[in-house]
N, C-alpha and C positions, 0 to 999 in steps of 0.2 A: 830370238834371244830377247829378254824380257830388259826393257832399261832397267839402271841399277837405282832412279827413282822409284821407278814403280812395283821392285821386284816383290813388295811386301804388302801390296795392295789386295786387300781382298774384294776385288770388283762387286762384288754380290752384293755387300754388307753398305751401299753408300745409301742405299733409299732411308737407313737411318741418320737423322741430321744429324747428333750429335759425331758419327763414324766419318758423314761426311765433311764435316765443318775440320775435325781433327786431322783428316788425311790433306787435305786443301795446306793447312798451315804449318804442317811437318813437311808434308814436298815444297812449297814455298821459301822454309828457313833451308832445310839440305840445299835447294837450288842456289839461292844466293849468297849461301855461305862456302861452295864449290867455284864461286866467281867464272863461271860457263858461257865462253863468245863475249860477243862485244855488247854494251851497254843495248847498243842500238834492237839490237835482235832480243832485249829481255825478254818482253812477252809474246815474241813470235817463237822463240826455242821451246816454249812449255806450250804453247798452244796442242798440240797436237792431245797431253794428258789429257787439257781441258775439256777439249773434243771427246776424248772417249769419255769423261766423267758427266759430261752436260748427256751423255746417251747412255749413260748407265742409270743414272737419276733424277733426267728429263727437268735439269736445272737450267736455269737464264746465266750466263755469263757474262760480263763486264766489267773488261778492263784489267784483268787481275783477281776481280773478285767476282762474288755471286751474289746474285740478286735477293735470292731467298734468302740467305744467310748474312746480307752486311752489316747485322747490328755485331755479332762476331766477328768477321773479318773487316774491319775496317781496327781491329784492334792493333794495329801492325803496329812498329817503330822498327826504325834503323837501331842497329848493335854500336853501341854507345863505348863498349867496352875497350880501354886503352890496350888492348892484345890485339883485338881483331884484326884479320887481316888489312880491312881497307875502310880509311876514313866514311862514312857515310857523307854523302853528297847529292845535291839534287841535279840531276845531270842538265848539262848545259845546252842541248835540245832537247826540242820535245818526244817523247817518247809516249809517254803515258798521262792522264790526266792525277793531279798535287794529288787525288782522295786514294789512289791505288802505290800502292807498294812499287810498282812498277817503276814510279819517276824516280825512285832513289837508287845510288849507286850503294854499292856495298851488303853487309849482312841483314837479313831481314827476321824481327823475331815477334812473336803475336803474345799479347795478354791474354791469358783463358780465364774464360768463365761464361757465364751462360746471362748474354743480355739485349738478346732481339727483342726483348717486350719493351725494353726503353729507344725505340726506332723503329718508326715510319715511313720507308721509301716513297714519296712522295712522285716525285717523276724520277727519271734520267734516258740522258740521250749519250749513245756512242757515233761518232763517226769514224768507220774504218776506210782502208783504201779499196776494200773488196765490198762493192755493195750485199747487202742480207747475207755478210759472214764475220759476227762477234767475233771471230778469232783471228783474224788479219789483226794488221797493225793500225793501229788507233791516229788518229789525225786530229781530234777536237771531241772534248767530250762535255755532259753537264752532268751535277747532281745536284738532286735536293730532296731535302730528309726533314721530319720533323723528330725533334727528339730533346734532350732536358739540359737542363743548365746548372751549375753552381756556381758559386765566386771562389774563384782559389790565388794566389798567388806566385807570383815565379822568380826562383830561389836559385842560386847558383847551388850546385853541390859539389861532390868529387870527382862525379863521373859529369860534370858539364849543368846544363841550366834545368831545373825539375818543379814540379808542380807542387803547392801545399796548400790543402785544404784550408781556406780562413777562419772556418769554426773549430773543427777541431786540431786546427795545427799539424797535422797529418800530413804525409806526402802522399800524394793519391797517384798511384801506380797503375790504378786501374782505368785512368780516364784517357779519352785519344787525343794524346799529348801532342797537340797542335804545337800550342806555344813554344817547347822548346825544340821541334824541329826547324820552326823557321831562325830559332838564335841560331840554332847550328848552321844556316845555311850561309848568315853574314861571317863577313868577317872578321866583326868588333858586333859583341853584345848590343842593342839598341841601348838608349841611354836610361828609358825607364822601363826595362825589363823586370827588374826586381819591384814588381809592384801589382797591384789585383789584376785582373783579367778574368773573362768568363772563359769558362772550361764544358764542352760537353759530355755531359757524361754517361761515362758506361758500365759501372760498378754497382753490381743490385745492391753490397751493403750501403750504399751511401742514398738510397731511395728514398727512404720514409723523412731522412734528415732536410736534403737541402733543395730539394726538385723544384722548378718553375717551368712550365710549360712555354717553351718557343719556338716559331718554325725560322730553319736553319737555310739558308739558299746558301750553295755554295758552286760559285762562281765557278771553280776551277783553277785557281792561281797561283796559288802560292804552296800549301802542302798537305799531309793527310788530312783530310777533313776539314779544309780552312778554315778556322773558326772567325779568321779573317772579316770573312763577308754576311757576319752576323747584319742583319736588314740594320741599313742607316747606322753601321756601328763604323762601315770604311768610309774613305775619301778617296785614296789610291791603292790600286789593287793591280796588278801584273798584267797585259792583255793575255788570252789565251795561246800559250801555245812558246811564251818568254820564259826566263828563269826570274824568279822575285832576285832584286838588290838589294840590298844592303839599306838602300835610302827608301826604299820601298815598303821593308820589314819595320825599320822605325816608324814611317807615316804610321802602319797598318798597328803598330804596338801603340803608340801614343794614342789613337783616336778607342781603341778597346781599352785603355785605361783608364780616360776621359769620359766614354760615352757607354756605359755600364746599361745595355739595352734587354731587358728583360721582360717585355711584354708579348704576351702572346697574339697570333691572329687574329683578328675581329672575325664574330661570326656573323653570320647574314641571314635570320630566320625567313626573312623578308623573302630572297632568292629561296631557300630552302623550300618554306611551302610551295612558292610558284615551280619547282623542278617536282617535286611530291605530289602536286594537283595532274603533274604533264605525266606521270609513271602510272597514276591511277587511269589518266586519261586512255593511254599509249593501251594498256591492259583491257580496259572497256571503254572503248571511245565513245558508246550510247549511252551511258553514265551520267551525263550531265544534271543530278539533281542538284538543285541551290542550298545550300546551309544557311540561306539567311529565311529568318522571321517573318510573320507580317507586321512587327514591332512599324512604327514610323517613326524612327530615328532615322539619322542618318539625313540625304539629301531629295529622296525622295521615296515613298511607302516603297517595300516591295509591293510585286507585282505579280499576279498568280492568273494564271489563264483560267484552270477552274473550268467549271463547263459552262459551254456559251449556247445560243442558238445559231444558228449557220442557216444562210440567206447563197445558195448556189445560184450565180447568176448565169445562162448558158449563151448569154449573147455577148460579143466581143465590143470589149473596150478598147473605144482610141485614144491615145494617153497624146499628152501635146505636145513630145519631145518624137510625136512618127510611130511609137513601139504600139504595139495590140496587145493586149490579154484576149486571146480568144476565147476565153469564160473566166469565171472569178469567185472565189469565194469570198464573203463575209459574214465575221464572228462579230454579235452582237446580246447584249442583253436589256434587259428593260425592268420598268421599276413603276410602281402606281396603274392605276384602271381606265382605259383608253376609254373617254366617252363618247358617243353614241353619236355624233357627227365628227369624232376622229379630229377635234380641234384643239385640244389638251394636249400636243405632243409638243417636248422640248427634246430636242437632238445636242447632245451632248459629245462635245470635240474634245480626243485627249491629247497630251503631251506625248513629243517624241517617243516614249518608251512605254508609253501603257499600256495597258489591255482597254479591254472591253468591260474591265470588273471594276465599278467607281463606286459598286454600293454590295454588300452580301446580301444574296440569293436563298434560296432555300435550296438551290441546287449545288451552290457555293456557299456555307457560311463563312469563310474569312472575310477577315475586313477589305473594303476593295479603296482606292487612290483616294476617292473624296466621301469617305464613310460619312462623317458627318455632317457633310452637306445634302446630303441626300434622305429623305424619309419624312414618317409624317410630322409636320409643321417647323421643318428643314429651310433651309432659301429654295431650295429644289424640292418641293411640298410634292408629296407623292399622294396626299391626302387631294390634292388638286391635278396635280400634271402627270401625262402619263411620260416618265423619260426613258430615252432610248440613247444608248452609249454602243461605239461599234470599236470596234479594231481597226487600222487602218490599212487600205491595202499596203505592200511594201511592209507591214510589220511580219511577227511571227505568232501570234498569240491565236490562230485560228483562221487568219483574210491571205489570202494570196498574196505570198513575198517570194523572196529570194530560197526561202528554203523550201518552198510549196515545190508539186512535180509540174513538170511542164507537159501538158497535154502531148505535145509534136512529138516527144520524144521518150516518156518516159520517164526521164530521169531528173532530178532536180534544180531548177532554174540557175542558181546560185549567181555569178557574173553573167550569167544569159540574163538574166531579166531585164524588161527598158528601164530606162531612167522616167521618174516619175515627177512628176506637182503634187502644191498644195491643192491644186482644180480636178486634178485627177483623183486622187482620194473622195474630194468631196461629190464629184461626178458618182463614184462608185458608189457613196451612202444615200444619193436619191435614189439610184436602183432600187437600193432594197426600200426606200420607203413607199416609189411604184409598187413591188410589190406588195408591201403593207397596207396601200390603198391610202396614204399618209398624201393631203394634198397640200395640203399648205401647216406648216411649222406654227405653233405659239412663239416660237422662240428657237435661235440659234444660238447656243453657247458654248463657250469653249476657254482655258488659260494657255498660256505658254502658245505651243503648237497649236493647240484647240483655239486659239485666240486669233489667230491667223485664218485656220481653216472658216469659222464663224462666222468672221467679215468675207470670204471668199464664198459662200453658199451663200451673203445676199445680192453678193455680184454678179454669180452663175445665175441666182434663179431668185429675181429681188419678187416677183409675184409670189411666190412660195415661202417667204419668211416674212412675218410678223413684228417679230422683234432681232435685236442682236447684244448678246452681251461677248464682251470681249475684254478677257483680263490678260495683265502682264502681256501682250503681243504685237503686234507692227506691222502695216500695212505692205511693209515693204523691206528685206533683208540689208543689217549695212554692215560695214566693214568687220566692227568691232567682231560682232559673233560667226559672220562667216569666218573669221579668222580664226575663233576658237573653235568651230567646227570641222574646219579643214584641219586641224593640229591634231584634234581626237581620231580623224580618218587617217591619218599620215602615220601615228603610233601605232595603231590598229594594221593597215597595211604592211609596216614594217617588220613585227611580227612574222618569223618565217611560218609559224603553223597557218598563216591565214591560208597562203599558197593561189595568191591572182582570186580567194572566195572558196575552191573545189576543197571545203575543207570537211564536207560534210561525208560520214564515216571514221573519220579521223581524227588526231587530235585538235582540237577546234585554237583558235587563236586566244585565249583565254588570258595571258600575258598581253597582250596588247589592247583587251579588252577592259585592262584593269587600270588601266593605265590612262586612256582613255576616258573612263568614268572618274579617275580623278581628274583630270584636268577639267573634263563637264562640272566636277561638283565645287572645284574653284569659283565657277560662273554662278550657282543657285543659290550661293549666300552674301553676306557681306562682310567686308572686313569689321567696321563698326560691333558687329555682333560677335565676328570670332575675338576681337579685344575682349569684348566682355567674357566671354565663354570659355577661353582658353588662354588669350595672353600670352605670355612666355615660357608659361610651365608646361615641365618634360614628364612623359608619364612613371618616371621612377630615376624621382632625383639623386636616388641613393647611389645611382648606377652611373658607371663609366659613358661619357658620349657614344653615341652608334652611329654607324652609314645607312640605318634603316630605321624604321618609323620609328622616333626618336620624342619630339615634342608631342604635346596632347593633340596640336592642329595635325599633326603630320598622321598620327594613329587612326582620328577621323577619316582621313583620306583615304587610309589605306583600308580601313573598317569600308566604305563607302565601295572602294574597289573590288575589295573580295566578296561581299554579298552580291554585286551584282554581274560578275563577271560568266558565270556559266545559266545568265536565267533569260535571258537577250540574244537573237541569232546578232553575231557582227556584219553580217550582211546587211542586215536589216538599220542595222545604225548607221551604216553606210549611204544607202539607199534613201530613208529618211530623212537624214541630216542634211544630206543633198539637195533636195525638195523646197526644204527650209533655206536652204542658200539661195533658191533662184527663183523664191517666192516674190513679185512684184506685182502690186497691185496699180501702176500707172494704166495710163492709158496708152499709151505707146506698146507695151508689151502686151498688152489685151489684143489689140489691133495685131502686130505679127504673130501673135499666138494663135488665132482666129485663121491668118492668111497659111500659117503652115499646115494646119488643121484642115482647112480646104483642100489645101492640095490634096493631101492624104487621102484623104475620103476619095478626091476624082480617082486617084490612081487606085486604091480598091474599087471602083466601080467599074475601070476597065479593064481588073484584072488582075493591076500587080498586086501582089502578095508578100514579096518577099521587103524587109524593113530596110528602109533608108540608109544609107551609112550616117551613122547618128554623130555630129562633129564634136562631140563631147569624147569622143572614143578614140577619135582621130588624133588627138592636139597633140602638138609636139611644144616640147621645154624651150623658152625663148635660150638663141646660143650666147646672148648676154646676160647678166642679173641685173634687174630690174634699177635704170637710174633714176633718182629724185630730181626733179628738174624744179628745181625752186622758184619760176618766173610764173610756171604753170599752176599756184596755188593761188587764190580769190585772195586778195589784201582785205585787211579787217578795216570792218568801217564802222565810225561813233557817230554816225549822224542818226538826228532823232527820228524815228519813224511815229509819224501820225496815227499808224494801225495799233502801235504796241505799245505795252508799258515798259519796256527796256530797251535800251539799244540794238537795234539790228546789225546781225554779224553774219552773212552768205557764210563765212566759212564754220559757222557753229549752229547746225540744225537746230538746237535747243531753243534759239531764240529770234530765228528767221521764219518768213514764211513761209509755206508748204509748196513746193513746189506745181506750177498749174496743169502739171504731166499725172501728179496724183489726186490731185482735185477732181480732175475730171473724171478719172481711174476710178474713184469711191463715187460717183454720181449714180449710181442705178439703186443707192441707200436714200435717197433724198426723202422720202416720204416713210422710212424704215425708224422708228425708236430706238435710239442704241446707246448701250450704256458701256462709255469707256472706260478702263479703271486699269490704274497705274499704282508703281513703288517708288518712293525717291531711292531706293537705299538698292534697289535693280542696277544691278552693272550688266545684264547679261541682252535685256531689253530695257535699256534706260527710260525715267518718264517721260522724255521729252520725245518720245517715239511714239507712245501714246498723248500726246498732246498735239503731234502732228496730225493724226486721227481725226482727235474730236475738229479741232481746227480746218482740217480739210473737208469733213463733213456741215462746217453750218456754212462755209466759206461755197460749197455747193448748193447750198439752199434748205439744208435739214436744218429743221427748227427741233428737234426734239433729240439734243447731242445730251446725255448727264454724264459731263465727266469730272471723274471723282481722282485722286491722286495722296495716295497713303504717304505722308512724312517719314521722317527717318525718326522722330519722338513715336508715332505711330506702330509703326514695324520697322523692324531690324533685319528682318528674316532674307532681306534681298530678292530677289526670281523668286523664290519658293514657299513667300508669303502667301500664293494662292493655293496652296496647299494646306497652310498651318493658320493663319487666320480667320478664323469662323467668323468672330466678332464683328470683323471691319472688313473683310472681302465677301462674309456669306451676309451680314447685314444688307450692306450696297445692295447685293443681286437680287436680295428678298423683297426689297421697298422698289427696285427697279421692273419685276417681275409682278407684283402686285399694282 
């Protein structure tokens, strides 16, 4: 026997939505206008229709309504009508969630008309008593819709409290009249009911008129649609699962009469691209070309691998942290005509991120990191010196890193690789200059990284260099930058696509790599210059504040970030950056680097093979946070010191002596020419790091220290004035050099 709902249902006909949306809201009024069982059982008596219509139509159900359809059925209201059998009321447990027809007692009747395009299901959640069965009885639910807004007013009429458009003074019948189902629910009208309130609407004629775009969350509390919990428009709001009161209804009508909230969403292009770069990614993870230029704007040139020469080295390296490369490659290229006793060679050290490209090739013509300092009658005279620029190992541009294959296995090194130095690097580039037949260097030079590595090949090997020049760089790694190195690793690891490194195949960590290069490129300038350059101005003052690159400084950043986030392996910046942390040129660390190194070597000669447990791998997180013990800081002292022209402060490197652990550490320079050269306006390697240098060098006995130190009237540019300086950084090195 067919129910006497359903006798007239043409089951066939639902896959068309209009047939469907109209049968839903006709068996919905006949049902609750038949007043069928107890409140309690509302939407458990019709479930069963629901069941067979969600499998005739292969529709979502919730709650009452359907998911496909809720910009239609959410058109409900209680029958208002002084005849009707039974008052409408919101029943006094819960039953159903305020947005379904279900929580009201009495006759239920729908506004028609055709207005899904004005509503956006955004999320919702049901929770029933029967796990993964919509059709059980509801216990807790959410919705949230984006969809439009008007200002209308609320109006007592004949039949009770009603909506009227503000503009055109209309009653709008067709909107989901929130407002007066929650008067109906008090007892006594709120006190400023008769007065504006925002109304969402559902009426296509009123479209072109009064629409403002805003997203709707709706809590669940109070009644169809709550227009209640417009974002930041409530104060008090029902908990789930209560009937709203009377004191309730007021709070919630006073605060939407008062606080007239009509802005929409902020959008986030910012997150957009980064989700749009991971779908490109996700789709072809070997995709990784760069969109940025060789332009050198920004914090530093790109950087183009280009084609190199490659120097296969097949005898294994012992690095000073225990690990082996049992062979190695290195990418290099070179620039001017090696003379004829091979004594015209400058070795050229680059920064954390470069290549091996500091000059274009004919194999390479793009511009490579120090174009113009390279070429003929250059500071780097190619008309004179023959120069040679390598890649470093642990990079990606060509030399054996973290994304190179690991001979042993096959497959690529990634978190396998050891942990590296600045001495191991520079170990790797005599290799290749053995075999170049390269016996002793005119010159070792290098900025940033290179400025480090430079002074460490005349430490390694002081017979074999000539000279050294060393800009922006420090004999020895200190807080300030291992701290912002460690910050760039910690963004970068946190990153779930990094994945412990095994990112390679996949989507690569590219969000955390951006991330990352901003806070690096914080370091390579200075504030003094971003005043001048940028200030306070937004790149489009016309325009509403945003949560995303917003100021001119901030767009830099992010400019900085996106060009270079897919042209760098992040292993490789990991690995690097690392290097750089635990670079110490003392003599203390010379000495057990020396004693570990020994050992090593015995135990390859008797055999073992297999690598040390490296305690850097091992470390476990102290189980307290780190306390300040304030007894244990050096107290400042103003007594005059004889040696200097300023007060000596132990606790302010700037203006104390050099410690006699690094004096001795730089002694194997003593007879070396070196030309120091510093930035005031450097935060990243402050001057007085290079001043520690020149000072610990004549303080050992080198008579021949020229150190030179750029004012902030000078350069502005910060770190990365050895970049953009020709003038005053390529001057120095050319009167140093000649």
């Amino acid at each position: 026997m067919s129910h006497p709902l359903t006798s007239s249902v043409d089951w066939t006909s639902l896959g068309d939505p209009y047939k469907f949306v109209q049968v839903w809201q006709t068996l919905v009024s006949h049902y609750t206008r038949r007043g069928l069982g107890w409140y309690q059982d509302k939407l458990l008596a019709i479930s069963a229709i629901a069941r067979k219509m969600s499998r005739s139509a292969s529709k979502t159900y919730m709650a009452g309504l359907w998911a496909e359809y809720l910009g239609e059925l959410l058109l409900w209201h209680p029958n208002h009508d002084p005849d009707a059998r039974e008052t409408p009321r919101r029943h006094a447990t819960y039953v159903a969630p305020s947005w379904s027809w279900g929580s009201f007692s009495g006759e239920i009747d729908f506004t028609f008309g055709s207005t899904m395009h004005l509503l956006e299901l955004v999320s919702y959640k049901v929770v029933t008593t029967m796990a993964n069965d919509e059709f059980s009885a509801v216990t807790d639910a959410r919705l949230e819709i984006k969809t439009l807004l008007f200002r209308a007013r609320i109006r007592k009429g004949f039949y009770g409290w009603s909506l009227w458009d503000e503009q055109t003074k209309d009653e709008v019948d067709g909107a989901i009249s929130v407002a007066r189902e929650m008067v109906c629910e008090a007892e006594n009208p709120p006190p400023h009911a008769d007065g504006p309130a925002l109304i969402a609407i559902t009426k296509r004629t009123l479209v072109s008129q009064h629409l403002v775009g805003i997203k709707i969350n709706l809590n669940i509390a109070v009644v169809a649609v709550a227009a209640a919990t417009f974002h930041n428009a409530v104060t008090s709001v029902p908990p789930i699962g209560q009937p709203a009161t009377a004191a309730a209804i007021s709070g919630i009508y006073t605060n939407i009469t008062t606080n007239l909230i009509t802005s929409s969403s902020l959008n986030f292009p910012c997150l957009d691209k980064i989700e749009s770069r991971s779908a490109q990614l996700s789709a072809n993870p070997n995709s990784r070309e760069s969109s940025s230029s060789s332009s050198t704007a920004g914090p530093e040139p790109s950087y183009t691998s280009g084609v190199t020469l490659n120097y296969h080295c097949k005898d294994p390296l012992l690095l000073d942290w225990g690990g082996i490369l049992p062979s190695f490659n290195i990418a290099y290229e070179s620039w001017g005509q090696l003379n004829a006793d091979r004594s015209n060679v400058i070795l050229l050290h680059t920064g954390l991120s470069a290549s091996s490209h500091a000059h274009s090739t004919d194999a390479n013509p793009a511009p490579g990191w120090w174009e113009k300092f390279i070429g003929p009658g250059a500071p780097l005279d190619t008309d004179r010196f023959h120069i040679i620029c390598t890649n470093v190992i642990g990079g990606c541009y060509g030399s054996t890193g973290p994304s190179s294959v690991d001979p042993a296995n096959g497959e690529m090194y990634a978190t396998r690789f050891p942990i590296l130095t600045m001495q191991d690097m520079v170990r790797a580039q005599f290799r290749l200059l053995d075999h170049l037949g390269i016996d002793r260097l005119y010159a070792s030079v290098g900025s940033s990284m290179g400025g480090m590595q430079s002074l460490a090949a005349a430490v390694l090997f002081p017979e074999r260099v000539s000279r050294v020049a060393t800009i922006s760089g420090c004999a020895r790694s200190h807080p300030y930058s291992i701290a912002m190195r460690h910050t760039q690793r910690q963004v970068l690891m946190m990153d779930p696509n990094w994945n412990r490194g095994f990112y390679y195949g996949r989507v690569p960590p590219h969000a955390g790599m951006k991330l990352a290069r901003e806070i690096a490129t914080v370091t390579y300038r200075s504030g003094p210059e971003w005043e001048q350059r940028f200030g306070r101005r937004r790149a489009d003052p016309s325009k509403p504040p945003a949560l995303c690159p917003d100021f001119l400084i901030e767009t830099y950043l992010d400019h900085a970030g996106e060009k270079w986030c897919l042209t760098y392996d992040p292993n490789s910046l990991l690995y690097v950056s690392k290097a750089m942390d635990l670079f110490d040129l003392g003599y203390e660390n010379q000495i057990s680097t020396q004693a570990r190194r020994a050992a090593r070597k015995d135990a390859l000669a008797a055999g073992e093979y297999s690598e040390p447990a490296d305690p850097q791998c091992s470390l476990t997180l102290p189980s307290e946070p780190y306390q300040e013990q304030p007894d244990s800081f050096p107290q400042s002292s103003t007594e005059f010191d004889g040696n200097s022209d300023s007060p000596s402060s132990p606790a302010n490197p700037a203006s104390s002596r050099p410690p006699e652990d690094l004096i001795r550490g730089l002694s194997p320079l003593r007879d070396i020419p070196t030309l120091v050269m510093g930035v005031a306006s450097d935060i990243l390697f402050p001057a007085w790091q290079q001043r520690e240098i020149a000072e610990s060098l004549r303080l050992g006995g080198n008579r021949s220290v020229t150190h030179v130190e750029l004012s902030e009237e000078t350069s502005l540019f910060g770190h990365d004035t050895f970049l953009l300086d020709l003038k005053n950084v390529g001057g120095n090195l050319r009167l140093f050099l000649n």
